[in-house]
Steps between C-alpha positions, in 0.01 A plus 500: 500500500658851380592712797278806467536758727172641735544875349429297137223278571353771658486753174393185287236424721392920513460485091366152540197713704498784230486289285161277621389834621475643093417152391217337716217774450537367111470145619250536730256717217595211262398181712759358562661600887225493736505824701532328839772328298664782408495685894587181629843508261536862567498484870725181494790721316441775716588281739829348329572836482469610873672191611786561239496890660574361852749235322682794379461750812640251692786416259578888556517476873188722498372644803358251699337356178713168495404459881135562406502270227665204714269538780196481209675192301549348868110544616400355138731199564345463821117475386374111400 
């Protein structure tokens, strides 16, 4: 697997956004991406994005972001 830094995959995955952002209204009016389909895909890159955000914060030694992002991943780990 190619080592791609955090700072990368996280501007790929903003245009990846853009990019369903421009493209899914067209889908959608066409028939073929349900709408909750297409919020449902939406909010899951948001998502990739935010976690790739804290990824990167804490890469940075950002202010208390790594810490806030460890104690988050830890509570997650922690739930069945």
């Amino acid at each position: 697997m190619p080592d791609v830094p955090l700072r990368l995959q996280l501007a790929c995955a903003k245009r990846e956004l853009a990019l369903r952002i421009c493209l899914y209204p067209h889908l959608v009016a066409h028939g073929t991406l349900l709408p909750r389909t297409a919020m449902r895909e939406l909010a899951q890159m948001r998502a990739i994005i935010a976690t790739l955000k804290g990824l990167v914060e804490a890469e940075r030694g950002g202010e208390g972001q790594g810490e806030m992002f460890e104690a988050r991943a830890g509570r997650e780990a922690e739930e069945p």
